[in-house]
C-alpha positions in Angstrom: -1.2 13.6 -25.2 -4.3 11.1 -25.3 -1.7 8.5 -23.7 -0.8 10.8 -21.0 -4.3 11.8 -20.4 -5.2 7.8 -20.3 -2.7 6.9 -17.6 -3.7 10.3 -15.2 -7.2 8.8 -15.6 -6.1 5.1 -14.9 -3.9 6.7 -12.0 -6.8 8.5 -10.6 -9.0 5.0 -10.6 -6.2 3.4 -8.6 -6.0 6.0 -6.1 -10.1 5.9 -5.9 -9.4 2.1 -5.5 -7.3 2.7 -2.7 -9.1 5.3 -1.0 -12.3 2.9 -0.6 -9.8 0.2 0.4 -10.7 -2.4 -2.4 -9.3 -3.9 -5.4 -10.9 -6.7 -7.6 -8.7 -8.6 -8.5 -7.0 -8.6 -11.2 -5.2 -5.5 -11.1 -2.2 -6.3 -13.3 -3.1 -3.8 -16.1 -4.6 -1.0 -14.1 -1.2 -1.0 -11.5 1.1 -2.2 -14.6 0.5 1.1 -16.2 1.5 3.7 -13.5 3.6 1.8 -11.0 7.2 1.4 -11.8 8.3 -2.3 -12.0 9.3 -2.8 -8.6 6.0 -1.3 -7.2 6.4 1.0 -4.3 9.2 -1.5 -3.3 12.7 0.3 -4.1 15.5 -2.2 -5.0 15.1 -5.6 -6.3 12.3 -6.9 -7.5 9.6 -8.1 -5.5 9.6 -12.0 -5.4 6.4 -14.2 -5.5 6.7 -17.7 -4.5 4.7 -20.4 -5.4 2.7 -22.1 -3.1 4.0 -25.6 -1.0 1.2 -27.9 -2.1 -0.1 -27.8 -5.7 -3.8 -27.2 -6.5 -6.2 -27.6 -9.4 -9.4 -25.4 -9.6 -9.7 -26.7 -13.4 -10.8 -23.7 -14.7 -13.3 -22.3 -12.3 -13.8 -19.0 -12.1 -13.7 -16.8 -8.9 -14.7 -13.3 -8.3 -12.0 -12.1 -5.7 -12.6 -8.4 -3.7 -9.5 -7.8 -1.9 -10.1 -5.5 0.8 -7.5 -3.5 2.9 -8.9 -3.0 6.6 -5.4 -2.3 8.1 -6.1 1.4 8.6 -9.5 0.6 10.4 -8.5 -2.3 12.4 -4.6 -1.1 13.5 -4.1 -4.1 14.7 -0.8 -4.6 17.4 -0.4 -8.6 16.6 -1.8 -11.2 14.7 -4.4 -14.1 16.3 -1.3 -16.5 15.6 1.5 -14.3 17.4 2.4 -12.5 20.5 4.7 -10.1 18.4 3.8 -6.9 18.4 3.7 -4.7 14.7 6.3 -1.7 14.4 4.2 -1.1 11.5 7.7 0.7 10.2 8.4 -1.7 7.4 8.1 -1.0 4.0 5.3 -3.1 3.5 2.8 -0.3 6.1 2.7 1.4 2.7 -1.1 1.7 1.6 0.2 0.6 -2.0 1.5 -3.3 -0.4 -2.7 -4.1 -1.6 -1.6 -4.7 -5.1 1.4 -6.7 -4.3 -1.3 -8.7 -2.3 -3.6 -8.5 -5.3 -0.9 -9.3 -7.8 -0.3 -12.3 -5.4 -3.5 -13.8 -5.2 -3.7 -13.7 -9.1 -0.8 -15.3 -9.5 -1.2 -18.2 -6.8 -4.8 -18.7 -7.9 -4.1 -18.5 -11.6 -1.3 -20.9 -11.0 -4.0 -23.5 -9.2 -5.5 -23.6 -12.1 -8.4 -21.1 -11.4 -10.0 -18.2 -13.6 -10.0 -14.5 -11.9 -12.7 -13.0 -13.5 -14.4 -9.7 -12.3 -18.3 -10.6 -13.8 -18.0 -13.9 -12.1 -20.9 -14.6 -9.9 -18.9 -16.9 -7.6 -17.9 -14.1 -5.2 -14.8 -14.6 -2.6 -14.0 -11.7 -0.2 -10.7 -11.2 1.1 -9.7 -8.9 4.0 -6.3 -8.2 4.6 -5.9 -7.1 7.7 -2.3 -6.8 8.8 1.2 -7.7 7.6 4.6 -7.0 9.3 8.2 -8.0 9.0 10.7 -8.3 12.0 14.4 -8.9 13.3 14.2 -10.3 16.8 17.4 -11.7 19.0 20.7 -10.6 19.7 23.5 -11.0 17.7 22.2 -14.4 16.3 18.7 -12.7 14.3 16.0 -14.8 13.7 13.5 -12.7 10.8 9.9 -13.2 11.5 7.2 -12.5 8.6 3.7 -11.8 10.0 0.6 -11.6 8.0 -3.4 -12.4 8.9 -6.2 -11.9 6.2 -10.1 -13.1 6.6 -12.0 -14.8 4.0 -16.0 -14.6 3.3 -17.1 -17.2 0.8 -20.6 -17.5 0.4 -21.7 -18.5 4.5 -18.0 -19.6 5.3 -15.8 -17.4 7.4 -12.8 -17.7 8.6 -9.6 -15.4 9.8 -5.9 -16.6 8.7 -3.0 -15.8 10.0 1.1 -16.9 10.1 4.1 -16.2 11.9 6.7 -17.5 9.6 10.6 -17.5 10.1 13.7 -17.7 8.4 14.1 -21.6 10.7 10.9 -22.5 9.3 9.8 -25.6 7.0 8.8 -23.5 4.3 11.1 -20.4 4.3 12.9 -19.4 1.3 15.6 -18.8 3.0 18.0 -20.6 5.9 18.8 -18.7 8.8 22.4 -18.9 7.9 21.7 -17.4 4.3 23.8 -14.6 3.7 21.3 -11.7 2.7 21.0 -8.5 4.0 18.4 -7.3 6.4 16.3 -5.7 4.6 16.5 -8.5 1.6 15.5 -10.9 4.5 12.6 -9.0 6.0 11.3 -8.5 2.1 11.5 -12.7 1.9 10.1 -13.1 4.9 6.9 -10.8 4.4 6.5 -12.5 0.8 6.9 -15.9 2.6 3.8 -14.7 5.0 1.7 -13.7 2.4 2.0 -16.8 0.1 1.1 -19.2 3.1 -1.9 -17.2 4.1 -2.8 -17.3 0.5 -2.1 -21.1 0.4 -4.4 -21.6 3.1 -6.9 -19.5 1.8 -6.5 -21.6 -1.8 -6.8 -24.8 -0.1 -10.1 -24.6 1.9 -11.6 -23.1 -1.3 -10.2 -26.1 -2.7 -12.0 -28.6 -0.5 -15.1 -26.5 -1.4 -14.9 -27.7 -5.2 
Protein backbone atom coordinates (compact mmCIF):
# COMPACT_ATOMS: atom_id res chain seq x y z
CA UNK A 1 0.00 0.00 0.00
CA UNK A 2 2.83 2.65 1.06
CA UNK A 3 4.44 1.58 -2.46
CA UNK A 4 1.34 2.24 -4.31
CA UNK A 5 0.67 5.36 -2.57
CA UNK A 6 4.57 6.43 -3.35
CA UNK A 7 4.20 6.01 -7.13
CA UNK A 8 0.41 7.95 -7.31
CA UNK A 9 2.43 10.67 -5.58
CA UNK A 10 5.57 10.44 -7.88
CA UNK A 11 2.84 10.14 -10.83
CA UNK A 12 1.14 13.19 -9.62
CA UNK A 13 4.75 15.30 -9.61
CA UNK A 14 5.25 14.20 -13.18
CA UNK A 15 2.03 15.25 -14.36
CA UNK A 16 2.66 18.78 -12.24
CA UNK A 17 5.96 18.61 -14.19
CA UNK A 18 4.32 18.49 -17.29
CA UNK A 19 1.54 20.78 -16.78
CA UNK A 20 4.11 23.81 -16.06
CA UNK A 21 6.08 22.49 -19.04
CA UNK A 22 9.41 21.78 -17.35
CA UNK A 23 11.62 19.00 -16.29
CA UNK A 24 15.14 19.29 -14.59
CA UNK A 25 16.91 17.09 -15.78
CA UNK A 26 17.51 14.15 -14.69
CA UNK A 27 14.26 12.51 -14.70
CA UNK A 28 15.26 8.90 -14.96
CA UNK A 29 13.94 7.88 -11.52
CA UNK A 30 10.91 10.02 -11.32
CA UNK A 31 9.67 8.75 -15.15
CA UNK A 32 11.38 5.17 -14.48
CA UNK A 33 8.79 4.57 -11.84
CA UNK A 34 5.47 5.10 -13.62
CA UNK A 35 6.20 4.90 -17.39
CA UNK A 36 6.34 1.52 -18.83
CA UNK A 37 9.74 0.71 -20.51
CA UNK A 38 9.07 1.85 -23.85
CA UNK A 39 7.63 5.32 -22.51
CA UNK A 40 4.58 6.51 -24.27
CA UNK A 41 6.22 4.92 -27.37
CA UNK A 42 4.26 1.43 -28.16
CA UNK A 43 6.58 -1.17 -29.87
CA UNK A 44 10.21 -1.36 -29.79
CA UNK A 45 12.20 0.35 -27.68
CA UNK A 46 13.07 3.73 -28.07
CA UNK A 47 16.74 4.12 -29.42
CA UNK A 48 19.20 6.80 -28.27
CA UNK A 49 22.16 7.38 -30.33
CA UNK A 50 25.30 8.63 -29.41
CA UNK A 51 26.46 11.70 -30.67
CA UNK A 52 28.93 12.13 -34.07
CA UNK A 53 31.79 13.88 -32.46
CA UNK A 54 33.02 12.87 -28.90
CA UNK A 55 33.17 15.51 -26.06
CA UNK A 56 34.75 15.80 -22.65
CA UNK A 57 33.18 18.16 -20.04
CA UNK A 58 35.61 16.35 -17.37
CA UNK A 59 33.26 16.26 -14.74
CA UNK A 60 31.56 19.65 -14.76
CA UNK A 61 28.48 19.94 -13.50
CA UNK A 62 25.43 21.50 -15.37
CA UNK A 63 22.05 22.40 -14.11
CA UNK A 64 19.75 21.59 -17.18
CA UNK A 65 15.75 23.06 -17.19
CA UNK A 66 14.27 21.43 -20.07
CA UNK A 67 11.31 23.34 -21.04
CA UNK A 68 8.44 22.24 -23.50
CA UNK A 69 7.06 25.47 -25.43
CA UNK A 70 5.46 23.36 -28.24
CA UNK A 71 1.94 24.09 -27.05
CA UNK A 72 2.56 27.90 -26.80
CA UNK A 73 4.58 28.37 -29.83
CA UNK A 74 2.56 25.78 -32.42
CA UNK A 75 5.00 26.24 -34.59
CA UNK A 76 4.17 25.08 -38.70
CA UNK A 77 8.19 24.59 -39.58
CA UNK A 78 11.38 24.86 -38.20
CA UNK A 79 14.01 28.04 -38.92
CA UNK A 80 16.05 25.24 -40.93
CA UNK A 81 13.07 23.84 -43.14
CA UNK A 82 10.33 24.79 -45.38
CA UNK A 83 8.39 21.54 -44.24
CA UNK A 84 5.45 22.05 -42.68
CA UNK A 85 4.50 19.86 -39.17
CA UNK A 86 1.45 17.36 -39.37
CA UNK A 87 1.99 17.39 -35.83
CA UNK A 88 0.25 13.67 -36.17
CA UNK A 89 3.22 11.62 -35.21
CA UNK A 90 3.68 9.99 -32.22
CA UNK A 91 6.16 12.05 -30.92
CA UNK A 92 3.10 15.48 -30.64
CA UNK A 93 2.50 13.46 -27.48
CA UNK A 94 3.13 15.96 -24.39
CA UNK A 95 5.09 12.88 -22.66
CA UNK A 96 8.10 13.04 -25.96
CA UNK A 97 9.75 15.77 -22.90
CA UNK A 98 11.19 12.96 -21.08
CA UNK A 99 12.46 11.10 -23.99
CA UNK A 100 14.08 14.52 -24.63
CA UNK A 101 15.13 14.74 -21.06
CA UNK A 102 16.33 11.12 -20.87
CA UNK A 103 18.25 12.20 -24.05
CA UNK A 104 20.09 15.02 -22.83
CA UNK A 105 21.16 12.98 -19.77
CA UNK A 106 22.48 10.49 -21.54
CA UNK A 107 24.45 12.60 -24.38
CA UNK A 108 25.68 14.84 -21.64
CA UNK A 109 26.54 12.24 -19.15
CA UNK A 110 28.31 10.45 -21.96
CA UNK A 111 30.56 13.81 -22.74
CA UNK A 112 31.68 13.41 -19.63
CA UNK A 113 29.48 15.98 -17.79
CA UNK A 114 27.66 15.84 -14.23
CA UNK A 115 23.62 16.67 -14.36
CA UNK A 116 23.08 17.76 -11.14
CA UNK A 117 19.86 19.68 -9.99
CA UNK A 118 21.63 22.09 -7.04
CA UNK A 119 24.22 23.04 -9.59
CA UNK A 120 24.66 26.71 -9.86
CA UNK A 121 25.80 26.54 -13.48
CA UNK A 122 22.30 26.83 -14.93
CA UNK A 123 21.58 25.81 -18.80
CA UNK A 124 17.96 26.39 -20.18
CA UNK A 125 16.65 24.37 -22.84
CA UNK A 126 13.47 25.09 -24.86
CA UNK A 127 12.26 22.52 -26.98
CA UNK A 128 10.20 23.86 -29.22
CA UNK A 129 9.12 21.56 -31.95
CA UNK A 130 9.81 18.06 -33.31
CA UNK A 131 8.23 16.18 -36.28
CA UNK A 132 8.79 13.15 -38.38
CA UNK A 133 7.78 12.81 -42.15
CA UNK A 134 7.43 10.61 -45.37
CA UNK A 135 7.76 12.81 -48.38
CA UNK A 136 7.98 11.58 -52.29
CA UNK A 137 6.25 9.17 -54.37
CA UNK A 138 6.87 5.78 -54.52
CA UNK A 139 10.67 6.20 -53.80
CA UNK A 140 10.17 7.89 -49.77
CA UNK A 141 12.75 9.89 -48.46
CA UNK A 142 11.97 10.21 -44.25
CA UNK A 143 12.71 13.58 -42.93
CA UNK A 144 13.21 14.06 -38.99
CA UNK A 145 12.67 17.69 -37.89
CA UNK A 146 13.47 19.05 -34.49
CA UNK A 147 14.51 22.86 -33.25
CA UNK A 148 15.22 23.65 -29.46
CA UNK A 149 16.74 27.17 -27.96
CA UNK A 150 19.42 27.33 -25.46
CA UNK A 151 19.94 30.22 -22.67
CA UNK A 152 23.35 29.88 -20.97
CA UNK A 153 24.24 32.52 -18.81
CA UNK A 154 24.08 35.82 -21.68
CA UNK A 155 24.37 33.29 -24.76
CA UNK A 156 21.29 32.57 -26.84
CA UNK A 157 20.86 30.83 -29.52
CA UNK A 158 17.90 28.70 -31.41
CA UNK A 159 18.86 25.18 -33.08
CA UNK A 160 17.33 23.48 -35.43
CA UNK A 161 17.76 20.18 -38.08
CA UNK A 162 16.14 18.71 -40.99
CA UNK A 163 17.77 15.40 -41.05
CA UNK A 164 17.10 12.41 -43.62
CA UNK A 165 17.34 8.93 -44.12
CA UNK A 166 20.25 10.16 -47.35
CA UNK A 167 21.99 12.11 -44.84
CA UNK A 168 25.76 11.89 -43.49
CA UNK A 169 24.67 11.03 -40.13
CA UNK A 170 21.54 8.90 -40.44
CA UNK A 171 21.18 5.67 -38.75
CA UNK A 172 19.81 4.43 -41.37
CA UNK A 173 20.29 4.18 -45.57
CA UNK A 174 17.51 5.05 -47.57
CA UNK A 175 17.49 1.60 -49.00
CA UNK A 176 17.20 -0.02 -45.32
CA UNK A 177 14.51 -2.19 -45.14
CA UNK A 178 12.44 -0.88 -42.03
CA UNK A 179 9.02 -0.17 -41.86
CA UNK A 180 7.50 3.27 -41.82
CA UNK A 181 6.81 3.86 -38.70
CA UNK A 182 10.30 2.19 -37.49
CA UNK A 183 11.90 4.79 -39.97
CA UNK A 184 10.07 7.92 -38.82
CA UNK A 185 10.93 6.70 -35.03
CA UNK A 186 14.86 6.73 -36.26
CA UNK A 187 14.54 9.60 -37.97
CA UNK A 188 13.01 11.77 -35.01
CA UNK A 189 15.68 10.15 -32.61
CA UNK A 190 18.31 11.10 -35.34
CA UNK A 191 16.86 14.95 -35.03
CA UNK A 192 17.04 15.08 -31.53
CA UNK A 193 20.57 13.72 -30.98
CA UNK A 194 22.03 16.34 -33.55
CA UNK A 195 20.27 19.30 -31.96
CA UNK A 196 21.62 17.95 -28.72
CA UNK A 197 25.08 17.61 -30.29
CA UNK A 198 25.04 20.97 -31.23
CA UNK A 199 23.78 22.20 -28.17
CA UNK A 200 26.86 20.02 -26.36
CA UNK A 201 29.35 21.42 -28.51
CA UNK A 202 29.04 25.17 -28.14
CA UNK A 203 28.74 24.49 -24.33
CA UNK A 204 31.88 22.81 -25.02
CA UNK A 205 33.80 25.71 -26.54
CA UNK A 206 32.52 27.56 -23.42
CA UNK A 207 34.71 25.27 -21.02
Amino acid sequence: MTQKLLLTFIAFFIMKFVAGQIVIVPIGIIAGAVMPEHGFLPGKKFKFYSTINKYEFNGHKFRIELYDTRQNLKLHNIQCSDLEFTNTSEFSDPQCIFKVGQYVDTLFRQSGAILDTSAPDTVQIRFQGIDARLIGFGYLRVHGLCQMEIKYHDFLKTYCIDITDADKNSPISPNAIVSRLTATRIMASASIREVIEQIIADLRSFK
